[in-house]
N, C-alpha and C positions, 0 to 999 in steps of 0.2 A: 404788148411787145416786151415790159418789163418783166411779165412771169415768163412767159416763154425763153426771155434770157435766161433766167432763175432756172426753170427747169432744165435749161441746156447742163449751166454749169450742174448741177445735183447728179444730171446722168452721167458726166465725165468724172466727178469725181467719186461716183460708186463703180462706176468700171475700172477705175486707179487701183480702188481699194479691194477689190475683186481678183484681180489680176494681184496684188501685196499675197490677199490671202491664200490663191493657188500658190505663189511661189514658196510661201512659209509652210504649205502642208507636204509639202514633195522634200523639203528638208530633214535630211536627219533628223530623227528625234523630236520633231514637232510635235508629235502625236504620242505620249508617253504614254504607257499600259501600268493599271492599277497592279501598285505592291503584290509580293505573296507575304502571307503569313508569316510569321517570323525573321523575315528581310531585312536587314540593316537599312533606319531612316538616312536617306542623303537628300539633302534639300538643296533647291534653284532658287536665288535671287538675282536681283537686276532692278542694277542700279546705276543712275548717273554717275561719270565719271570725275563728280567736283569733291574735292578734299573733306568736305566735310562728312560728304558720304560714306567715303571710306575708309573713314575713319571712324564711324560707328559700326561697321562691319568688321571693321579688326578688332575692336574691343568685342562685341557681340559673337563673333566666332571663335574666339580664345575664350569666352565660357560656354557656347554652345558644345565647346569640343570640349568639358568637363562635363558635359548631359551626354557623351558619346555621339553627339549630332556630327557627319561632315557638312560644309556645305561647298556648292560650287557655287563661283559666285560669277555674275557675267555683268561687265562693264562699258560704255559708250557716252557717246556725245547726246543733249537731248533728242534732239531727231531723230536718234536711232531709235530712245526711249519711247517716244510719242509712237512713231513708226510700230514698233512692236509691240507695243501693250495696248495702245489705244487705238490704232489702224489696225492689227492684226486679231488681236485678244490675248489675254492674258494667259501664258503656259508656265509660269512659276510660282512656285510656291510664298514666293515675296517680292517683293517691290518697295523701294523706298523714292519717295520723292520730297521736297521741299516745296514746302506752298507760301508765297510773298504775301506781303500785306495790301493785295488791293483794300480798297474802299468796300467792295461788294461784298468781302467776306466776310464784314460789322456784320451784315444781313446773316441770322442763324441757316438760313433757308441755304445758304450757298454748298455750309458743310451735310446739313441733314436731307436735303435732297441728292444735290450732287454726291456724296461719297456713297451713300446708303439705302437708299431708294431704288427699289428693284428696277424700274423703269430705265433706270439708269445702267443698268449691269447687262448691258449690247455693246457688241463693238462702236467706236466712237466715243462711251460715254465714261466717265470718271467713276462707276462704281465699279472697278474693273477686280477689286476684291468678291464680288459677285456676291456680296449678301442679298439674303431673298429669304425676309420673312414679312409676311401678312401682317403679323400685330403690329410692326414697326413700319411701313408702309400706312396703315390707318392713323396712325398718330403723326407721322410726317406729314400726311396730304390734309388733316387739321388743321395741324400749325397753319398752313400754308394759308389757307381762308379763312383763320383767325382774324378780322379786323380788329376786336379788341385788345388790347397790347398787352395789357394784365391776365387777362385768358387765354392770351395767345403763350407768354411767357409760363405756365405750368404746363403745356402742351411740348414745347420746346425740353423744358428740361426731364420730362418723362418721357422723351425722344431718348434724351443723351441716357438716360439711365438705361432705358434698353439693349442701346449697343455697347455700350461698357458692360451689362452683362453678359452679352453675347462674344464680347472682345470681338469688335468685327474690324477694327483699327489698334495700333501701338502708337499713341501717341507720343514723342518722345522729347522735344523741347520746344520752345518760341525760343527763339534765338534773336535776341537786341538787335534793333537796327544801331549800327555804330559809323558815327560821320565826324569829319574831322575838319576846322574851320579858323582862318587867319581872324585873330581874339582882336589885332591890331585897326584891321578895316572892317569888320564887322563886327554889329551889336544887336541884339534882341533878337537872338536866333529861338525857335521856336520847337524846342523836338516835341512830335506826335506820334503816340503810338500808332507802328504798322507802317513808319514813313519817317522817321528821325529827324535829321533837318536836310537831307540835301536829296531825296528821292521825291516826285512830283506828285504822287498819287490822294496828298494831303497837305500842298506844301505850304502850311501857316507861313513858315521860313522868309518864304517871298513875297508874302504878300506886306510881313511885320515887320522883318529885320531893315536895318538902316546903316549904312555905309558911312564909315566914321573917316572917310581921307577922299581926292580927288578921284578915287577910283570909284564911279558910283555904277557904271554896268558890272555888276558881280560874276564872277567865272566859276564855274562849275565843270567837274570831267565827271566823265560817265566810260564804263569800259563797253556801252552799247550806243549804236548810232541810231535815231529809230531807222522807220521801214519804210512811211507815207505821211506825207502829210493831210491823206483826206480822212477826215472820221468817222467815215461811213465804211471805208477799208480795214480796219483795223487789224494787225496782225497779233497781237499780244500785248498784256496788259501795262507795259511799260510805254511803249510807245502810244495808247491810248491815252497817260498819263500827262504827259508831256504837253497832249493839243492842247488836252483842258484846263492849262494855263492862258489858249487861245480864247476856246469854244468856255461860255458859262452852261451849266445847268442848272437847276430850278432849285435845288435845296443841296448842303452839302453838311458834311459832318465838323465837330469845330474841335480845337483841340482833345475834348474833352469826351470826344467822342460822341456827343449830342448832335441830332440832325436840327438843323437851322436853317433860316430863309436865305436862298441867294436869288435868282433871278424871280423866282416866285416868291413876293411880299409876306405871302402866306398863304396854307393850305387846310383844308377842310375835308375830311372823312365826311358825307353828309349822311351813308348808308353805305351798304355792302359792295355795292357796286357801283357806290356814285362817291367820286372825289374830285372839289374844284379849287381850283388855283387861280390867288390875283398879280398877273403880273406887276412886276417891280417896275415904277413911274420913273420916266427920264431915260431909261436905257436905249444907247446906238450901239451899233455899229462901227467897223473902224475905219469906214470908208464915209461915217457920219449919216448914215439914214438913221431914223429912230425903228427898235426893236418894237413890234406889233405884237396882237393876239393873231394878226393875220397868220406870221412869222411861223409864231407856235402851233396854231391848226396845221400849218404845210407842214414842219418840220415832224410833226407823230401821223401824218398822212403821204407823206412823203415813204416815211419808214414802213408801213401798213403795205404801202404799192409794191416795192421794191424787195419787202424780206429780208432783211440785212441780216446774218446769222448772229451780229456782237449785239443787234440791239431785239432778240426774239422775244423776250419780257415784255418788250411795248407792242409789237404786230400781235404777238397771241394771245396779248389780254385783254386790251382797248378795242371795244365794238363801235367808239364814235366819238368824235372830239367836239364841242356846241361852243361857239362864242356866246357868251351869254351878255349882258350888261359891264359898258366901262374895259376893266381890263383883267375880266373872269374870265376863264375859260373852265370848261365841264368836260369830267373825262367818266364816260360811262364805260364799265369794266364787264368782262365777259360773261366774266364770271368773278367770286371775291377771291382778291389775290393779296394777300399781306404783305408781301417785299414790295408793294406797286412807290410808297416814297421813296422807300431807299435807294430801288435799285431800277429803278424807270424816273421818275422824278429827280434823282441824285445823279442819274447816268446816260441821261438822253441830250446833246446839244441842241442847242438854238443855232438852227441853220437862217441865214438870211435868206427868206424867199426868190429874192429878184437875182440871186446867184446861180440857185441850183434850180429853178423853174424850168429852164432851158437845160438840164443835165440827165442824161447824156447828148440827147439828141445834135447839139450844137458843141459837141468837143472831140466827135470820132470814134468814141468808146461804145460797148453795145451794154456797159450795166455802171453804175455810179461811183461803183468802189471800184473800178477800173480809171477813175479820172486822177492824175497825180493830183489836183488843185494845188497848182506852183505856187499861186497865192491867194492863202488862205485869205477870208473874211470873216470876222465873229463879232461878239461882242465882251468877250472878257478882260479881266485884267492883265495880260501883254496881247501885243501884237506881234506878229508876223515881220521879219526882214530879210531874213536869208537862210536858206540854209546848202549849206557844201558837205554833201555826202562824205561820211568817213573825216570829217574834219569837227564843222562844229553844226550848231543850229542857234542862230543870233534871234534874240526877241527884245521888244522893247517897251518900255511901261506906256500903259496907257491912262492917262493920267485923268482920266475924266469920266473911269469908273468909278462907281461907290465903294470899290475894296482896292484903291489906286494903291500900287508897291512904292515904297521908299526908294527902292532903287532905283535908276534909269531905265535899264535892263537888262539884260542877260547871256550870256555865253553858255550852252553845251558843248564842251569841248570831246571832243572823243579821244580814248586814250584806251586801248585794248588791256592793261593791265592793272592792276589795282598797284602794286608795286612802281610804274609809271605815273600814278595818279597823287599815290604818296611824294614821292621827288615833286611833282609839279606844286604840291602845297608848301613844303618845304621851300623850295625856290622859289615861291611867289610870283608863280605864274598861274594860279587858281585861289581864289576864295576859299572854296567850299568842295568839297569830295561828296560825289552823286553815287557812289558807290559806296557798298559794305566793308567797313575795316574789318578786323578778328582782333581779339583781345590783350594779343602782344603785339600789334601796331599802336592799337591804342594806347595801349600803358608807355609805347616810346614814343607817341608823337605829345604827350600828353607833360612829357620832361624837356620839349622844345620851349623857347619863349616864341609868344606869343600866337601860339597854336594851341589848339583843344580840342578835348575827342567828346563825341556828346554820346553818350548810348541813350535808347528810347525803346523801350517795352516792344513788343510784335505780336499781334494776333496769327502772324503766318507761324509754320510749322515745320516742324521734320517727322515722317512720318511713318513706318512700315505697315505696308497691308500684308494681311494673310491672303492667300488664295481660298475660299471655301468649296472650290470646285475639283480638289484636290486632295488629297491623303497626304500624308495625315494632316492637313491643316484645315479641314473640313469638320473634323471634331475639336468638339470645345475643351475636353480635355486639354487638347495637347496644343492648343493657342493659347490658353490659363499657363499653363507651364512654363511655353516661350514668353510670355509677358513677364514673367518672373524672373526668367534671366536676362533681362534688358539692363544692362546697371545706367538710368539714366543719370545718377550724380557726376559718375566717373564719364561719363559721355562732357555734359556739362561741361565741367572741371578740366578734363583733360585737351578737350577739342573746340571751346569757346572761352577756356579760360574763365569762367564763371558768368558771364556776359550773355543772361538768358536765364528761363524760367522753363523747371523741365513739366513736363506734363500731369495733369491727374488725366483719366482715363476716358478725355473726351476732346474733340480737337478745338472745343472753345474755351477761349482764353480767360481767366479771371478778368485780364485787363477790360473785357469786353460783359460787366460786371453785369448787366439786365441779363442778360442771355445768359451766361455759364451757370452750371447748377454746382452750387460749393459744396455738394453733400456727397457729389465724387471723387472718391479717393488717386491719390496717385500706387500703382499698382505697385508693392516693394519691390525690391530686388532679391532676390532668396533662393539660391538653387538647390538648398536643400527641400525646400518647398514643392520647384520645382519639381524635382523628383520624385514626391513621394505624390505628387499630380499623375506623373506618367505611371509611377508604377499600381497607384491603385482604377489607373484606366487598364489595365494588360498590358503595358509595355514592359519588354525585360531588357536584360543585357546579353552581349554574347560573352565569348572566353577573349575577347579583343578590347572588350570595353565598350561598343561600339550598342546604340540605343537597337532593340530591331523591335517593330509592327506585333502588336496582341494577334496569338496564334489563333486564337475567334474571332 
């Protein structure tokens, strides 16, 4: 019945996206016809409508328009974004997007699969720049069943070095996570890179910091409410962040960006396809059952039946889950998968069996991520109490974990504006800011007493793709050139206030130091450079100034 659900939902949601795609081809202009010769270049980007965006588009088009480039630029809400580049496919020459600091992006595989990997470059998928080359495809799918980590790590960085030569990405900054925190009632805040101190996706913060006054549930505003509270629904990686202060997983990464034991005591590579994990002794429940190996076979067996699209890493790589001896558990792999600790062992919950054994069957719904689960049941460090949509989401410590929080527990308070969120720390009606400051909140909240802004490095990014399926962005000439007029200092400087680290030429982050390969440069800013790229590819000028297409 499960798959059958599963297939319902796959064929409604390809006929959605069927019907998106008729309506976008019957549009003007959807279907643009290759340049003539000699043509004045005007280029299409689309791009989110958040400030920071367009604000690298106004610097970047006030020197593209010293290359004679115009550009039209087309702007909207993400939805729209998602909707037309990744439900539609990609009909612009650019695209710029920001990518957050999950946890799963430590995993290299995230950016060198997902961005770059032809497989990837279909509607739906994130390589919507459409590179498609073989050699770099063979050394991605390497990496990938690299169990070795030392061999796997030279595979990795002769990845990065391929597409930096190809320039199949502009990588243009990590932007700081910046959070702002009452110095008065709190202490021992913990900022992590790719999560600062008040974002959940790493949040040492709560699990270390300790309340220095009678205030000991700590308040937090976020300008997002999540979506669900089941884990198996997941709608986006904020609101999955959030459970997993509920739900434990098996191993997690620690400040320092080292993966470490959490629910799994410890874990074992024993071969390529074989990896066993000993459950961590003494673990309940918050309703007080103790956590089993039973738990954990239903919870990657659970996932297996059902298909859950957030957790496809564990259904399409795991051929079988074996209780073995004590509190081992054996996970034999499909095939050899590298990201399988980080991002299946770091990302999979401990479902409590005796909750969701009966789900859906016994709650109305016809598939599992359809069930609200009003109240939740896990085994992590907070618990569950309330939550009031559009308001807040109340949690409480659970004091009888082995990562038990100093504080009681916890307030998400929802507050639609960052602007809103600042007042609410000032007035001392919030702790801690769960949202991104910018560089001149900081520096003023930073001259309050007994306030402080903490900035924390970020693996996430701002980013522009080329289109390669397009003119002229489809030559490497004239993607070399546009890299070169990128002024990522004056980007920086001008629109984060310096509060960030701009890119070398690959979207992994020094911060993220096993992975990045430091022998990639950051690409200068030089438009005379530029120019003399376009002009020894055939590009001329006209009597207007204006760049036009090599007449060959």
């Amino acid at each position: 019945m499960g798959r059958k659900e599963n297939s319902l939902r796959r064929i409604v949601v390809a006929l959605m996206s069927l019907a998106i795609l008729i309506f976008a081809i019957a549009q003007p202009g959807a279907q643009a016809k290759d340049p003539e010769p000699g043509e004045p270049v005007v280029l299409k980007s689309w791009l989110p409508n958040w400030p920071i965006s367009n604000e690298m588009w106004r610097i970047l088009s006030a020197d593209l328009e010293k290359l004679g480039i115009q550009v039209e630029l087309k702007t909207g809400n993400l939805d729209e974004w998602v909707g037309d580049i990744i439900g539609v496919g990609n009909r612009y020459h650019f695209v710029t997007m920001a990518w957050g600091g999950g946890t799963d992006r430590l995993e290299p595989d995230f950016f060198l699969t997902e961005w770059f990997h032809s497989a990837r470059a279909v509607k739906g998928g994130r390589n919507y720049g459409s590179y498609i080359n073989k050699e770099y495809d063979k050394i991605a799918d390497a990496q990938r069943i690299e169990m070795d980590r030392n061999k796997r790590q030279v595979l990795v960085r002769k990845a990065q070095k391929v597409v930096a030569r190809d320039h199949a990405s502009f990588p243009v900054f990590h932007h700081d996570y910046i959070h702002g925190y009452n110095t008065e009632r709190v202490e021992g805040v913990i900022p992590v890179p790719g999560c600062g101190i008040g974002f959940p996706y790493n949040p040492w913060t709560f699990y270390k910091a300790r309340p220095r006054t009678a205030i000991r549930e700590v308040r937090l505003a976020n300008i997002h409410d999540i979506q669900t509270l089941n884990p198996l629904g997941l709608p986006e990686a904020e609101n999955d962040a959030w459970l997993r202060l509920m739900y434990d997983t098996f191993v997690k990464y620690d400040p320092d960006l080292n993966l470490v034991p959490w629910a799994a005591e410890s874990w074992k590579i024993v071969d390529n396809t074989t990896v066993d994990i000993v459950l961590r002794d003494g673990m309940k429940f918050h309703d007080g059952k103790p956590v089993t190996v039973e738990d954990v076979k239903f919870t990657f067996d659970y996932i297996r039946k059902w298909e859950f699209p957030a957790y496809s890493n564990a259904w399409k790589n795991i051929k079988s889950i074996d209780i073995m001896d004590g509190r081992k558990i054996r996970f034999k792999l499909v095939r050899p998968f590298a990201p399988f600790v980080a991002n299946v062992l770091g990302y999979v919950p401990i479902l409590p069996k005796h909750v969701w054994e009966t789900i859906p069957g016994t709650v109305g719904v016809a598939h599992p991520s359809d069930w609200p689960n009003p109240k939740p049941i896990a085994s992590g460090p907070y618990e569950f109490v309330e939550w009031k949509k559009a308001e807040y989401l109340h949690l409480k410590a659970n004091k009888n974990h082995f990562m038990a929080p100093n504080f009681d527990g916890m307030y998400v308070i929802v507050n639609p504006t960052i602007n809103g969120i600042i007042t609410m720390l000032e007035k001392g009606q919030i702790e801690i800011t769960a949202w991104n400051l910018d560089g001149k909140q900081a520096q003023r909240l930073n001259t309050l007493p007994n306030i402080k802004a903490v900035a924390a490095p970020n693996h996430g990014l701002y980013e522009i793709r080329p289109n390669l399926k397009m003119k002229p962005t489809d030559d490497l000439a004239f993607r070399k050139a546009i890299h070169h007029a990128i002024n990522q200092n004056a980007m920086l400087d001008i629109i984060l206030g310096g509060y960030g680290k701009i890119c070398a030429n690959t979207p992994i982050t020094p911060v993220n130091k096993f992975w990045n390969d430091p022998e990639i440069p950051v690409v200068e800013f030089d438009l005379n450079k530029a120019k003399k790229i376009l002009k020894d590819a055939g590009y001329t000028w006209d009597q207007k100034g204006r760049l036009c297409y090599p007449k060959k």
